[in-house]
NUKELUM-274481 format. One record per residue (C-alpha): residue number from 1; x, y, z. Coordinates in nm, 3 decimals. Layout:
   n       x       y       z
 NUM       X       Y       Z
...
end
This chain:
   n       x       y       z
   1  -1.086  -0.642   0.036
   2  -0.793  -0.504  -0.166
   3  -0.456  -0.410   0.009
   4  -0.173  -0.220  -0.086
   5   0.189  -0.279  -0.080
   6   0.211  -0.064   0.220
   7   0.012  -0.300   0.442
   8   0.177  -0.610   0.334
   9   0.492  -0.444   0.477
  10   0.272  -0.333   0.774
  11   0.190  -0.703   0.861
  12   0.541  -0.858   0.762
  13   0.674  -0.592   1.027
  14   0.420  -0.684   1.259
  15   0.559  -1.042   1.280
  16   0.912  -0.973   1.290
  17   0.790  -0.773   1.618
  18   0.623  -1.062   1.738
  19   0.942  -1.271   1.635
  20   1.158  -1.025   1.831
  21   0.960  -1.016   2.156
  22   0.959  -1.414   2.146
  23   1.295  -1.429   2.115
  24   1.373  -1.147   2.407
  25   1.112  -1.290   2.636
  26   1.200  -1.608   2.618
  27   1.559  -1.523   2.721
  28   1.691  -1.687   3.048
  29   1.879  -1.355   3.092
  30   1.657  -1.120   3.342
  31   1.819  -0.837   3.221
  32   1.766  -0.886   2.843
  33   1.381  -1.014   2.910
  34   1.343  -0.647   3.062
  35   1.439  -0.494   2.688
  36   1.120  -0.648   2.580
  37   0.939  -0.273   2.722
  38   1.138  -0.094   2.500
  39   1.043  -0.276   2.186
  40   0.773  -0.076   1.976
  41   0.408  -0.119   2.064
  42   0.286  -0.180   1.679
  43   0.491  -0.282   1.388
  44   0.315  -0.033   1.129
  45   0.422   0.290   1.300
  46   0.044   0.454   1.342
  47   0.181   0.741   1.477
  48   0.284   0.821   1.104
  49  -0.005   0.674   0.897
  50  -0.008   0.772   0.512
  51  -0.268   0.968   0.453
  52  -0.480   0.935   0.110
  53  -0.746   1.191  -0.004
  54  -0.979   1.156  -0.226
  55  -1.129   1.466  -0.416
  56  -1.310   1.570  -0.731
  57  -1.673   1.597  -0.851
  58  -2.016   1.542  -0.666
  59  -2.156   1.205  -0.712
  60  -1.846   1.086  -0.903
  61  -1.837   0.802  -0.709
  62  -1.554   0.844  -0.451
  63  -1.717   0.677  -0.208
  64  -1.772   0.368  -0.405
  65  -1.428   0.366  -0.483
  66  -1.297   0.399  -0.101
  67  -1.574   0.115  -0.023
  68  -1.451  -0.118  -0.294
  69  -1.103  -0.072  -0.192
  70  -1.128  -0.099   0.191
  71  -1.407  -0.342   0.188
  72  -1.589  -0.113   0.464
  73  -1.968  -0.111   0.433
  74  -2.009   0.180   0.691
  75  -1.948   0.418   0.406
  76  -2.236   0.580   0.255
  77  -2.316   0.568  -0.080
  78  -2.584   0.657  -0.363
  79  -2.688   0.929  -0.617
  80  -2.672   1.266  -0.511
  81  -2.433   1.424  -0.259
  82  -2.311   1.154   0.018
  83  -2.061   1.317   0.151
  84  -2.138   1.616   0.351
  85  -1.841   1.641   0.555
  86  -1.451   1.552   0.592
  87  -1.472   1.165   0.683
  88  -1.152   0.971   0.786
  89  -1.166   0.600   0.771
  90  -0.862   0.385   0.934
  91  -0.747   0.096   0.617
  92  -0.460  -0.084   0.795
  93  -0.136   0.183   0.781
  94  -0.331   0.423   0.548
  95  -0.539   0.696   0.651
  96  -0.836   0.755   0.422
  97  -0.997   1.093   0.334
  98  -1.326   1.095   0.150
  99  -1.403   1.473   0.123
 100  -1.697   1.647   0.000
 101  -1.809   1.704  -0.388
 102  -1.679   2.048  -0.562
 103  -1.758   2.323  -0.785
 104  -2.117   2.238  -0.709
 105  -2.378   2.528  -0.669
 106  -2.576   2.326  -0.435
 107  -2.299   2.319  -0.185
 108  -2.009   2.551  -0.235
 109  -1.897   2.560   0.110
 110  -1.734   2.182   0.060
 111  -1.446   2.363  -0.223
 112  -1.284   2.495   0.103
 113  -1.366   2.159   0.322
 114  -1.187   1.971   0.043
 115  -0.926   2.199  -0.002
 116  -0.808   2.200   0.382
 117  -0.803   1.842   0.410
 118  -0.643   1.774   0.062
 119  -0.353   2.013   0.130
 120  -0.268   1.785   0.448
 121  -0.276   1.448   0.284
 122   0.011   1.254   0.138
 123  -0.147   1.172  -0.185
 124  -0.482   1.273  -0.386
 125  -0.710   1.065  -0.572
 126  -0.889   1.283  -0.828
 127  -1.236   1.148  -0.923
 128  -1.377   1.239  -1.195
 129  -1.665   1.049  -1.430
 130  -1.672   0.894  -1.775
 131  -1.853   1.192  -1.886
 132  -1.535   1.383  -1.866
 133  -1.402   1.707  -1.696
 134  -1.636   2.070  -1.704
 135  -1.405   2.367  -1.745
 136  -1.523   2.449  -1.332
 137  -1.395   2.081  -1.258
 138  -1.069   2.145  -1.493
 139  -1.009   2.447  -1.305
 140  -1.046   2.316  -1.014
 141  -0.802   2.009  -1.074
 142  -0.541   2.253  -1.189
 143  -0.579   2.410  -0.923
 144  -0.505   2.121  -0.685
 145  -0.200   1.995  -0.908
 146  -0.025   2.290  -0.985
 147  -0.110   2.614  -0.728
 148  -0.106   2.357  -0.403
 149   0.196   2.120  -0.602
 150   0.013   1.813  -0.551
 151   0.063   1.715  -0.950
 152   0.322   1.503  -0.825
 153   0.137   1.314  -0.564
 154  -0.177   1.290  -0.774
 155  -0.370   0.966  -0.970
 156  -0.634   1.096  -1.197
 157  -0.963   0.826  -1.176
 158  -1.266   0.824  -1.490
 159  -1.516   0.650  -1.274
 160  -1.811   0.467  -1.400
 161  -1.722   0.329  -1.710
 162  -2.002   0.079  -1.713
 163  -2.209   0.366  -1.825
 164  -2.005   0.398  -2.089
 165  -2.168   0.267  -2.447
 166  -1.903   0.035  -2.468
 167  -1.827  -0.048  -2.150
 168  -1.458  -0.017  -1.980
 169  -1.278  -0.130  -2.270
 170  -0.951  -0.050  -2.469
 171  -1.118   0.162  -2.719
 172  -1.351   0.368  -2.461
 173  -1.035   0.456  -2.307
 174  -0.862   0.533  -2.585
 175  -1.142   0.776  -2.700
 176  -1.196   0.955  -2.355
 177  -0.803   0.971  -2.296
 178  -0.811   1.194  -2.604
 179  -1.113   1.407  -2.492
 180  -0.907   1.465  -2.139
 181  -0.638   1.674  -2.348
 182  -0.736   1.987  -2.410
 183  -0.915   2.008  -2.033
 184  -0.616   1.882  -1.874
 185  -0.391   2.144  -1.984
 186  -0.084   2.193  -1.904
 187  -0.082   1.867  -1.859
 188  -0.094   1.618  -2.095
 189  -0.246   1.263  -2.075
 190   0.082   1.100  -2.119
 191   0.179   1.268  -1.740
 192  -0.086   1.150  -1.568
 193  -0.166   0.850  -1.417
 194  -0.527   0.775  -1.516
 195  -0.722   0.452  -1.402
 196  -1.049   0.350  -1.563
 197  -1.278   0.209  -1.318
 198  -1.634   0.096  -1.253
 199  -1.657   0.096  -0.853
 200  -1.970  -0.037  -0.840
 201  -1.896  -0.304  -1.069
 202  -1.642  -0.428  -0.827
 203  -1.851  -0.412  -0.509
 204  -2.144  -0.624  -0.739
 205  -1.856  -0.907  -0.812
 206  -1.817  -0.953  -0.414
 207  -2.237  -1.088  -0.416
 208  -2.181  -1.271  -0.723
 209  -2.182  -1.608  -0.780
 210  -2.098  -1.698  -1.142
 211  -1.760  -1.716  -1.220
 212  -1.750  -1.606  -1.550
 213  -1.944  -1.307  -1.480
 214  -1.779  -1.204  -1.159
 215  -1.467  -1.193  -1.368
 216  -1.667  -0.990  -1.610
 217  -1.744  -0.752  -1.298
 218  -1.385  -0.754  -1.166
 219  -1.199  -0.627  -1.510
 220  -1.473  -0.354  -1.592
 221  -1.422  -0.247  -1.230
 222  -1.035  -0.266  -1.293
 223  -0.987  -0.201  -0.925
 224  -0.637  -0.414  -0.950
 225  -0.497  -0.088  -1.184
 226  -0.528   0.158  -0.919
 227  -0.393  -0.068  -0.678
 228  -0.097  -0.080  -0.927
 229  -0.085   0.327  -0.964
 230  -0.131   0.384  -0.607
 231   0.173   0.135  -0.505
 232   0.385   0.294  -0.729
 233   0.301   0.652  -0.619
 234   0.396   0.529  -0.286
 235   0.681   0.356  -0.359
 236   0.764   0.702  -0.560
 237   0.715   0.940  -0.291
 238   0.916   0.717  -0.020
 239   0.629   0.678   0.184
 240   0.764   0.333   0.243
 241   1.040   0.380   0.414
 242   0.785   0.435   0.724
 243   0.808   0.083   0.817
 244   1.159   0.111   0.851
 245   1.112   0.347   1.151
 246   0.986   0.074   1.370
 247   1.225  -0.233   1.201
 248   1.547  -0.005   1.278
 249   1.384   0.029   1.667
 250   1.317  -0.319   1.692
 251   1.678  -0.448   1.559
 252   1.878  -0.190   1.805
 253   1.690  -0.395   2.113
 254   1.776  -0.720   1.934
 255   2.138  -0.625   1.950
 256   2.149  -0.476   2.289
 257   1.976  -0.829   2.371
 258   2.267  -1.006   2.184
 259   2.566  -0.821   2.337
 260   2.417  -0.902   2.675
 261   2.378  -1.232   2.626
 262   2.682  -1.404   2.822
 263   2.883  -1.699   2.621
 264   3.206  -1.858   2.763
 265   3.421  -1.645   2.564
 266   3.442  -1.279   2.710
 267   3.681  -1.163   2.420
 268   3.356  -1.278   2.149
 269   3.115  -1.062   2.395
 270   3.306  -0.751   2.406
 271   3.391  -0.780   2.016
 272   3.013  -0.779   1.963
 273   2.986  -0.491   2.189
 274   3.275  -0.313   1.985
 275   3.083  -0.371   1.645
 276   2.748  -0.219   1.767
 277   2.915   0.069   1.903
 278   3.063   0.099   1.576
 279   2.739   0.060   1.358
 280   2.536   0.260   1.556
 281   2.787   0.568   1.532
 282   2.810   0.511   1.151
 283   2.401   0.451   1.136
 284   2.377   0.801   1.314
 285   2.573   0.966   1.101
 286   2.424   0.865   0.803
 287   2.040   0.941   0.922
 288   2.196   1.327   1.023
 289   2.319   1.361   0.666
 290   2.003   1.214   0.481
 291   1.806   1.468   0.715
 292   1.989   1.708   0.629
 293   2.080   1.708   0.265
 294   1.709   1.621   0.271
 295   1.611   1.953   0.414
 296   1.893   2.173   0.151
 297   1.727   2.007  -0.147
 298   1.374   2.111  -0.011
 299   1.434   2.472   0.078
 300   1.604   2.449  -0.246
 301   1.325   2.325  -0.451
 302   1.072   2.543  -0.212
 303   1.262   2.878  -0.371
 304   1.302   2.710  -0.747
 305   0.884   2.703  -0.682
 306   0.873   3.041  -0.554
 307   1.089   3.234  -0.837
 308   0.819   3.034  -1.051
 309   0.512   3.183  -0.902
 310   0.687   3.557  -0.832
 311   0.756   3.536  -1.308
 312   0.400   3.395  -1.338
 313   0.227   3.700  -1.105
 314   0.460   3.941  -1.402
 315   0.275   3.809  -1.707
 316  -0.017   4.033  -1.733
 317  -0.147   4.267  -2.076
 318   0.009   4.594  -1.926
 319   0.416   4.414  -1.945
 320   0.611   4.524  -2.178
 321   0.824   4.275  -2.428
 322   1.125   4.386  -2.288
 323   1.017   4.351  -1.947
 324   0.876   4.007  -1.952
 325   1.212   3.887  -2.152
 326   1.428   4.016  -1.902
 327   1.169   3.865  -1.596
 328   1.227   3.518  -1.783
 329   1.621   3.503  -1.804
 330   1.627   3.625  -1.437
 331   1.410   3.340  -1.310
 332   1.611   3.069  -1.538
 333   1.902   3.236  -1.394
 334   1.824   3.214  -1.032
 335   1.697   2.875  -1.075
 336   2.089   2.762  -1.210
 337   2.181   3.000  -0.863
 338   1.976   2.776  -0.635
 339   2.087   2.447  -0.805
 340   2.420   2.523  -0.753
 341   2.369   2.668  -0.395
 342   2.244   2.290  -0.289
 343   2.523   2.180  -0.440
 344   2.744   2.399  -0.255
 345   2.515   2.330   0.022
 346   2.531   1.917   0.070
 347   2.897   1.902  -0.029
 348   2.942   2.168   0.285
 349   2.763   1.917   0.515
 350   2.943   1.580   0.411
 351   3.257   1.815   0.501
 352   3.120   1.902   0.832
 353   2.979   1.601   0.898
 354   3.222   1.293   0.787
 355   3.526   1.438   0.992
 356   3.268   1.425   1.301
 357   3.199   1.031   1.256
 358   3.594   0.954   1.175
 359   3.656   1.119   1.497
 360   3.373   0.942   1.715
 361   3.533   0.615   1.480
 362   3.856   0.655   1.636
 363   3.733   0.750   2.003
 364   3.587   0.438   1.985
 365   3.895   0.216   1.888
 366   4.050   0.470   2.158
 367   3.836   0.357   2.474
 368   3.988   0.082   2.730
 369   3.714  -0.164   2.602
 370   3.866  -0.169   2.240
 371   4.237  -0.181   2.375
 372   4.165  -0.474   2.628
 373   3.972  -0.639   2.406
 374   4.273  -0.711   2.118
 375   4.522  -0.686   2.428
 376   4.359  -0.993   2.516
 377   4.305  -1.149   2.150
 378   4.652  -1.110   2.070
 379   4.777  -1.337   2.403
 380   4.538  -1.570   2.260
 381   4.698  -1.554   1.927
 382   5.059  -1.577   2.084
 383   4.930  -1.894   2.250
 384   4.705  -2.023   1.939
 385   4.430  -2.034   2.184
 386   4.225  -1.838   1.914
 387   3.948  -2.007   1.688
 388   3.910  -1.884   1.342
 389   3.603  -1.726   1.363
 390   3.766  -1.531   1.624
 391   4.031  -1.389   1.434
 392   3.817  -1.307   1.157
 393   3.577  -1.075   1.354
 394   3.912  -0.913   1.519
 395   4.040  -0.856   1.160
 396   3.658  -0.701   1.067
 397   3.740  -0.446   1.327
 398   4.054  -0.331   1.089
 399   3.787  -0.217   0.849
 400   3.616   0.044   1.087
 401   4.009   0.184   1.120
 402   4.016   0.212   0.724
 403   3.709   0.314   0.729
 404   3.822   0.643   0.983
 405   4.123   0.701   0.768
 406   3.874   0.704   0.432
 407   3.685   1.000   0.583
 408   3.978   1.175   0.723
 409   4.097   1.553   0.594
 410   4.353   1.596   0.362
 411   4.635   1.811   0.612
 412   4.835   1.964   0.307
 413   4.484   2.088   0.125
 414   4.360   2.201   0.537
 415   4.738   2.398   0.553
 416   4.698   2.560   0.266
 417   4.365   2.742   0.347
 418   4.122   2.525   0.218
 419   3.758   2.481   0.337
 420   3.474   2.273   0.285
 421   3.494   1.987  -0.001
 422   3.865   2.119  -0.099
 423   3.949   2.004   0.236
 424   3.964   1.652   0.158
 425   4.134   1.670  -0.203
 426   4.342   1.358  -0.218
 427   4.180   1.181  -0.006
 428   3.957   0.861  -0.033
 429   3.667   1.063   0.072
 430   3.711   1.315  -0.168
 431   3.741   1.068  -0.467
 432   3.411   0.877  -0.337
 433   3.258   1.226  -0.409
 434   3.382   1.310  -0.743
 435   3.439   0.994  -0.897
 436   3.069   0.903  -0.819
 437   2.969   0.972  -1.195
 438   2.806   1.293  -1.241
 439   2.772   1.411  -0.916
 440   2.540   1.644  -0.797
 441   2.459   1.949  -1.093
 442   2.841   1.907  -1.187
 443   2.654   1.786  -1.555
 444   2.294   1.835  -1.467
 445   2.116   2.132  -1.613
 446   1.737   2.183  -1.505
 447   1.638   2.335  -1.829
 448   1.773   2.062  -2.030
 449   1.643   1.823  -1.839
 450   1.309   1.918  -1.861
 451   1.331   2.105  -2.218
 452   1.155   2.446  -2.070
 453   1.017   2.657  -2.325
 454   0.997   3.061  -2.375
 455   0.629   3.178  -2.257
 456   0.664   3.553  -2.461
 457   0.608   3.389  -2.807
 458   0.233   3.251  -2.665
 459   0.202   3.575  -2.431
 460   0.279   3.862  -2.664
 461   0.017   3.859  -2.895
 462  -0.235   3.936  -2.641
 463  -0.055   4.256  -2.436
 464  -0.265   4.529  -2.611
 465  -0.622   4.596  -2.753
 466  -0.511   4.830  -3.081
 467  -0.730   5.121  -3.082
 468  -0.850   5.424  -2.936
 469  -1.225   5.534  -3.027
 470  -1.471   5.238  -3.125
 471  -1.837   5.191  -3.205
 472  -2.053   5.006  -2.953
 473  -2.004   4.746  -3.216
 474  -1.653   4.775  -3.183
 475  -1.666   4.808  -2.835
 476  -1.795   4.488  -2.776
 477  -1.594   4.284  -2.996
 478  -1.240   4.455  -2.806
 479  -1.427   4.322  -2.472
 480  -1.510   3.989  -2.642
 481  -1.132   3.963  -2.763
 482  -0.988   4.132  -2.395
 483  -1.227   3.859  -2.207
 484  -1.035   3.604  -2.425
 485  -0.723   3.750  -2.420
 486  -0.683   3.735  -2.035
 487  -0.829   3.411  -2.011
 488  -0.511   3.328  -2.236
 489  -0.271   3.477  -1.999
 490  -0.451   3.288  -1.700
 491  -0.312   2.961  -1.883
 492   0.001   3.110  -1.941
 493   0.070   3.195  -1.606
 494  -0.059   2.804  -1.498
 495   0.147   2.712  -1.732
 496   0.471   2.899  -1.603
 497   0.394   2.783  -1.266
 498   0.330   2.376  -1.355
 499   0.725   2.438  -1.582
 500   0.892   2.590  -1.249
 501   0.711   2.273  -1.048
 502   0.830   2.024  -1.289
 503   1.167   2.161  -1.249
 504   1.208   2.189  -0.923
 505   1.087   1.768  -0.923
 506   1.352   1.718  -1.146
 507   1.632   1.865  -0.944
 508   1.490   1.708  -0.655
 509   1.464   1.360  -0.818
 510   1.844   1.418  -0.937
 511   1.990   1.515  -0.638
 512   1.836   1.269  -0.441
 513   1.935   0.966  -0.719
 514   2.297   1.125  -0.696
 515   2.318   1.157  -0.323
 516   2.223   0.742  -0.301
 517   2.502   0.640  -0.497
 518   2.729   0.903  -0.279
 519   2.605   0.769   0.046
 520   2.583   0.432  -0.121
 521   2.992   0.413  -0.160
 522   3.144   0.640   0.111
 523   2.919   0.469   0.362
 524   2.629   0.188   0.345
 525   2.909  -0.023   0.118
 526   3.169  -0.077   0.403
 527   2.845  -0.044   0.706
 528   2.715  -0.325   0.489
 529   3.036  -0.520   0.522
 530   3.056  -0.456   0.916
 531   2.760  -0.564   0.939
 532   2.827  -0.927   0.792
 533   3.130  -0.920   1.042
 534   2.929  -0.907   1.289
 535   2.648  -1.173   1.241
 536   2.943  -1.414   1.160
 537   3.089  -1.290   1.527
 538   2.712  -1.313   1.649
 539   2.654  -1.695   1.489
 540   2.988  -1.809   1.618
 541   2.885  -1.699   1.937
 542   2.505  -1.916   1.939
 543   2.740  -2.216   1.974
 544   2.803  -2.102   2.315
 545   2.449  -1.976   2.385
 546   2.129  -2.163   2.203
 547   1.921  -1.899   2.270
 548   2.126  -1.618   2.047
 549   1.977  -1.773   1.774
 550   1.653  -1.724   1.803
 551   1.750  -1.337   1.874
 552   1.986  -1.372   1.570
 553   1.682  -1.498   1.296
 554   1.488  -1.223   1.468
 555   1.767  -0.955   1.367
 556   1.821  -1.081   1.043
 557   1.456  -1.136   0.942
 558   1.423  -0.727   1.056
 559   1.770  -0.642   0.827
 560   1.622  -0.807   0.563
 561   1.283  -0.669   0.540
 562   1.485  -0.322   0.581
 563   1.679  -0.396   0.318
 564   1.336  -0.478   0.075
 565   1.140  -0.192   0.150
 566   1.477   0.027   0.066
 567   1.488  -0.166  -0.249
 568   1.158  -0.097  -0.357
 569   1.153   0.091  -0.710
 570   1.086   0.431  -0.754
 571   1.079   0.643  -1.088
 572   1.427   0.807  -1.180
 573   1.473   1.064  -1.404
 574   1.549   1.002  -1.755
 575   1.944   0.997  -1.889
end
């Protein structure tokens, strides 16, 4: 059985959970073995599985596929149609869909079946077979990837090779690559992700014995490739950062657990108190403003995808030149509108939003807790009854107050009238913005990026039928060269809608690259430095208290997993 990256992180999150409830239960603390109940149930967050659908032609051989990949044998397969109905099958973390055959005449209820259930999943497997795409099954795929925007989320998989003459080699696919061109228009080969694959060649290399000709089996099913293309699709979309739903639960228990641990030195317990009041304020913050710049960009995007669709529905024989010209500059022009909008947008929210955490920041260091606290590390320090550990956690502390100041307004810019991002000119906060490189749209231009081209050059030559009285001869030629005409403008209008859902990818793969780096340096830099402060604060303090340790490695085995899954690679836009 094959697995994906996604359930590797499933089960490496599964035993920090098991590490963390050890290390809680084991606690001679009542009070912190009670936490234990508010640790998550599972360490793959099922409530949230990602969901991958499978689509495409009869008898193509999706089930196979699912089969080989989970290694389920309750899955039905065989010539003909095998698949009557939606079916669901649990694969660790992942949900997957194997839906019913389309565009066939026998049953064309399942387009719709398929349809429903594709337009709910995360990502689509398109299954097609090494004798290539029909123009229903083209139609239908462009369908998919550019009305219902799932071109982005999308693997395209040639199935059965081993009928191929030659077998699932270099050259086959070289050959049927170039035959997928013209059918796969707008796309182009070169966009897609396309495995070659022989299913049931894999599921025969699981019975055999030979070596050399289960390894023959195993690289003509190539099942290891879409492994490859469906980790990175996953690591594209995000979808990872699931598992750090449950890892960010299970570390705020482990530090409650920590704080309430008791040690001999009161001052070291309430400074580890301070710091997790601290992090989880600045942790807070930070999720709000991902949400929410999140949100901008996709109502953003949503409208760049609209304006898109609304130019497309314009492009029909009756439009005049003039009119289609002017419909074209509109749309490009709205689209720069909305782009700057977002930015207009997410600089407006890190100006309502930083001042909030600077002032729950300085609450904080306001409270009686903080003040006793260093009241009673500085008569330590007067009486050099202070280790040095000590005073280098109480020093950490100084960062959260620079940290405050960083995010504070700039008074002369807020007396002199100004709002939003203008607000903080002069300040540290305002330079993390614009000195970030290019920040967001300040030297992006959609268009550019994604060299759009003019659609009236391919559409005009087909806006009128010349003439007036013909011969039945005549007649039927103008229908001929009408029926071919509007077929034409179908493509054109695919084609403006797959440009406008390219772009609006691009701005949201910019934005999102650019808001990183922002968040990056105004924030998970100096959280990132806290942080240290307080494991050294937390290690100094399992020399009073064995068992911290043990919740300690627990922490720090969730922090670090975090940290991987974050780092996992996902496609960036060109420079």
């Amino acid at each position: 059985m094959t697995q994906l990256q996604t359930h590797l992180w499933a089960q490496e999150t599964e035993v920090v959970l098991n590490q963390a409830r050890r290390a809680i239960t084991e606690s001679r603390t009542e009070s912190v073995v009670l936490l234990a109940e508010k640790l998550p149930k599972l360490g793959n967050n099922s409530s949230a599985p990602i969901s991958l659908a499978f689509a495409g032609q009869y008898s193509a051989g999706k089930s196979t596929i699912i089969r080989a990949l989970t290694g389920r044998d309750d899955i039905a397969t065989g010539a003909g149609i095998t698949t009557e109905t939606t079916q669901h099958y649990a694969w660790h973390d992942v949900t997957v869909i194997d839906t019913p055959g389309i565009h066939t005449s026998l049953r064309p209820d399942h387009d719709h079946t398929a349809y429903s259930a594709i337009s709910k999943s995360d990502l689509l497997v398109f299954v097609i077979t090494n004798e290539l795409l029909d123009s229903h099954i083209a139609e239908y795929y462009r369908k998919l990837t550019i009305d219902r925007e799932k071109g982005h989320e999308a693997i395209l998989v040639v199935n059965k090779m081993g009928r191929h003459a030659v077998g699932n080699t270099p050259e086959s696919r070289s050959v049927i690559t170039e035959n997928l061109r013209e059918p796969l228009q707008p796309f182009t080969p070169e966009d897609l992700r396309i495995t070659f694959t022989d299913a049931a060649s894999t599921l025969e290399a699981v019975e055999e014995t030979d070596p050399e000709f289960r390894a023959m089996l195993l690289r003509q099913g190539n099942l290891d490739e879409l492994v490859d293309n469906l980790n990175a699709l996953v690591a594209e979309k995000g979808l990872n950062a699931r598992h750090t739903t449950a890892l960010y639960a299970i570390d705020e228990v482990l530090q409650t657990a920590i704080q309430m641990e008791p040690t001999d030195d009161p001052e070291a317990d309430a400074l580890a108190l301070i710091y997790n009041q601290n992090i989880r304020a600045i942790n807070e913050t930070r999720q709000q403003l991902h949400l929410a710049v999140s949100t901008v960009i996709a109502q953003g995007t949503d409208q760049i995808r609209t304006v898109g669709a609304d130019l497309a529905e314009q492009f029909y024989p009756d439009v005049k030149r003039d009119q289609m010209e002017r419909a074209e500059l509109e749309a490009q022009s709205r689209v720069e509108e909305v782009a700057r909008e977002i930015v207009a947008k997410t600089e407006q929210l890190a100006a309502e939003m930083l001042p909030t955490l600077r002032q729950r920041l300085e609450d904080l260091q306001a409270t009686n807790l903080h003040r006793d606290t260093f009241d009673a590390i500085n008569a330590r320090m007067e009486g050099r009854d202070l280790e040095p550990a000590i005073r280098g956690a109480a020093s950490g502390v100084a960062k959260l107050g620079e940290l405050a100041r960083g995010l504070a307004f700039n008074s002369g810019a807020v007396a002199r009238g100004a709002s939003g991002l203008a607000q903080y000119s002069g300040s540290s906060a305002h330079g993390a913005i614009l000195n970030v490189g290019h920040f967001l749209g300040h030297s992006f231009r959609p268009w550019e990026a994604v060299k759009m081209a003019s659609f009236i050059g391919r559409a005009a030559p087909f806006l009128t039928i010349a003439g007036a009285v013909l011969s039945v001869g005549a007649q039927a030629y103008a229908d001929h060269q009408e029926d071919k005409h509007s077929r034409e403008m179908q493509r054109i209008r695919q084609d403006i809608r797959a440009q406008f859902v390219t772009v609006s990818t691009e701005i949201t793969d910019e934005f999102t690259i650019q808001w990183k780096t922002i968040m990056r340096e105004l924030l998970d830099d100096p959280l990132e430095q806290i942080i240290q402060q307080r494991d050294e604060l937390n290690r100094l303090r399992e020399e009073q208290n064995a068992h911290l340790a043990h919740l300690n490695a627990a922490s720090t085995a969730a922090n670090k997993l975090i940290h991987r899954i974050h780092s996992e690679p996902a496609r960036e836009t060109d420079e």
